[in-house]
DRENDO-1510 file (C-alpha; in Angstrom, 1 decimal, always signed):
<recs>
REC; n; res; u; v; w
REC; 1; UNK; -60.5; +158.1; +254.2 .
REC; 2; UNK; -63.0; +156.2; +252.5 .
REC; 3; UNK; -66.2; +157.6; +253.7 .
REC; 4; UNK; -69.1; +158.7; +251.1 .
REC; 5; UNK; -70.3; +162.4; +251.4 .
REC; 6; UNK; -74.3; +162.3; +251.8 .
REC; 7; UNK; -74.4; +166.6; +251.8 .
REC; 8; UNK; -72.6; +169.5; +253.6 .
REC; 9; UNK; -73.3; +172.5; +255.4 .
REC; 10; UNK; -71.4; +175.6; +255.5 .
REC; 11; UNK; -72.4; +178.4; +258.0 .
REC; 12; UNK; -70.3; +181.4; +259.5 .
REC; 13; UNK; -70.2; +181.5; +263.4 .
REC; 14; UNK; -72.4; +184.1; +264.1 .
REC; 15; UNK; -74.7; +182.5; +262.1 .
REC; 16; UNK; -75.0; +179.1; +263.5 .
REC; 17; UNK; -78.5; +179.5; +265.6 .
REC; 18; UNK; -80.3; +180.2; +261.6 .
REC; 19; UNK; -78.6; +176.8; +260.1 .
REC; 20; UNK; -79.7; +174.3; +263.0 .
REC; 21; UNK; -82.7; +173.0; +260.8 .
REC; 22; UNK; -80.9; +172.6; +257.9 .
REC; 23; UNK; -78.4; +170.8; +260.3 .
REC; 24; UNK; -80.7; +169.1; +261.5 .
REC; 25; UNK; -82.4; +167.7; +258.2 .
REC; 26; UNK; -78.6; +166.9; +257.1 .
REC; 27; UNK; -78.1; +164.7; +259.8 .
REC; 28; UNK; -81.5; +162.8; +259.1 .
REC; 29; UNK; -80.3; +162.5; +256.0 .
REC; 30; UNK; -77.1; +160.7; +257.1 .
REC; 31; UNK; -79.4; +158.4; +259.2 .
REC; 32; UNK; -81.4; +157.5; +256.4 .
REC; 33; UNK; -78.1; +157.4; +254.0 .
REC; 34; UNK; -76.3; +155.0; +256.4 .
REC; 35; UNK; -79.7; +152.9; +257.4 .
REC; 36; UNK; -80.0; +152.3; +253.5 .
REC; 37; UNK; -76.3; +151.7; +252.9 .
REC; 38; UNK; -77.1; +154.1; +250.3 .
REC; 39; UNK; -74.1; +154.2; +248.0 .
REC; 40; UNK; -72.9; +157.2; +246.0 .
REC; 41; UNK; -71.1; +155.7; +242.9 .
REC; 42; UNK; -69.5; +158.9; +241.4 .
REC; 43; UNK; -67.5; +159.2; +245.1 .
REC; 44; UNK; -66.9; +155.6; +245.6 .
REC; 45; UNK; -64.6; +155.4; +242.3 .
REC; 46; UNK; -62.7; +158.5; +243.6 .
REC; 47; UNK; -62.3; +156.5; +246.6 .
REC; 48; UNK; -61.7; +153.5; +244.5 .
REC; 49; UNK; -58.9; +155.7; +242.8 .
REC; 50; UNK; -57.1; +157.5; +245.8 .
REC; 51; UNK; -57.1; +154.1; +247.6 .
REC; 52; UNK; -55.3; +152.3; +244.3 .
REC; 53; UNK; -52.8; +155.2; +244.4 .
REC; 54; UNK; -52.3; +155.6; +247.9 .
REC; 55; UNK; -51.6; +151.0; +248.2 .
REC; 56; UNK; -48.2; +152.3; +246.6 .
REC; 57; UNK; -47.4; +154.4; +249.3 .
REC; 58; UNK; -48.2; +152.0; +251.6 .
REC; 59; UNK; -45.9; +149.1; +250.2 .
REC; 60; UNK; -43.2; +151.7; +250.1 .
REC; 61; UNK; -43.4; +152.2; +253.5 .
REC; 62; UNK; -44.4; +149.0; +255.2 .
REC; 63; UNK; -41.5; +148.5; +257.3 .
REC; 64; UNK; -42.2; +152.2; +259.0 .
REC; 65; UNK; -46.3; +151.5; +259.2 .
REC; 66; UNK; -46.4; +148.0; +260.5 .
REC; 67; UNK; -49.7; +148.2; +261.9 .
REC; 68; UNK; -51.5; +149.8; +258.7 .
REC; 69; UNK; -49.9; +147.6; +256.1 .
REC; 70; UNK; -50.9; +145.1; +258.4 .
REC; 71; UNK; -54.8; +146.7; +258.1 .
REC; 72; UNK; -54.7; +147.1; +254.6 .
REC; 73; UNK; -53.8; +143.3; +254.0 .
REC; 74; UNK; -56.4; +142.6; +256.6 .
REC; 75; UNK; -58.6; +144.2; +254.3 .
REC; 76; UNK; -57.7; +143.2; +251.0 .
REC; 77; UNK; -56.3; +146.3; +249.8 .
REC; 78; UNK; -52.8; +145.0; +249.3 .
</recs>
C-alpha cells in the first residue's frame, strides 16, 4: 500500500496486558517516525518496485477501475 514499516509487535491474546509498554514505546516511535518524515530506504524501493509492477495491472484494467486509474494519474504513477 505504500506505507513504510517503523517496527512491529507480535503478542498472543492472553498475553496482551505484558506488551502494552512495548506497545506503547512502538507507537512513540511512529510519532516520532511520522513527525520526522523519517524515511526507511531499503522499504521505499520495495514499494518503489511493487508499485512499478502493480502500474501494469492497473493500465490493464482501467476501464473496470475508473476511479483508481484516475488516482494513480492524479498521482503521477501512470
Amino acid at each position: 500500500m505504500g506505507g513504510e514499516v517503523t517496527g512491529g509487535l507480535s503478542v498472543c491474546g492472553s498475553k496482551v496486558k505484558e506488551k502494552w509498554g512495548e506497545a506503547y514505546k512502538l507507537g512513540i516511535k511512529m510519532a516520532q517516525d511520522i513527525r520526522e518524515k523519517r524515511v526507511y530506504a531499503d522499504q521505499v524501493q520495495i514499494i518503489e518496485q511493487g508499485r512499478e509492477d502493480f502500474k501494469k495491472v492497473m493500465q490493464l484494467r482501467k476501464e473496470d477501475w475508473k476511479q483508481e486509474y484516475k488516482y494513480w494519474q492524479d498521482k503521477g504513477w501512470l
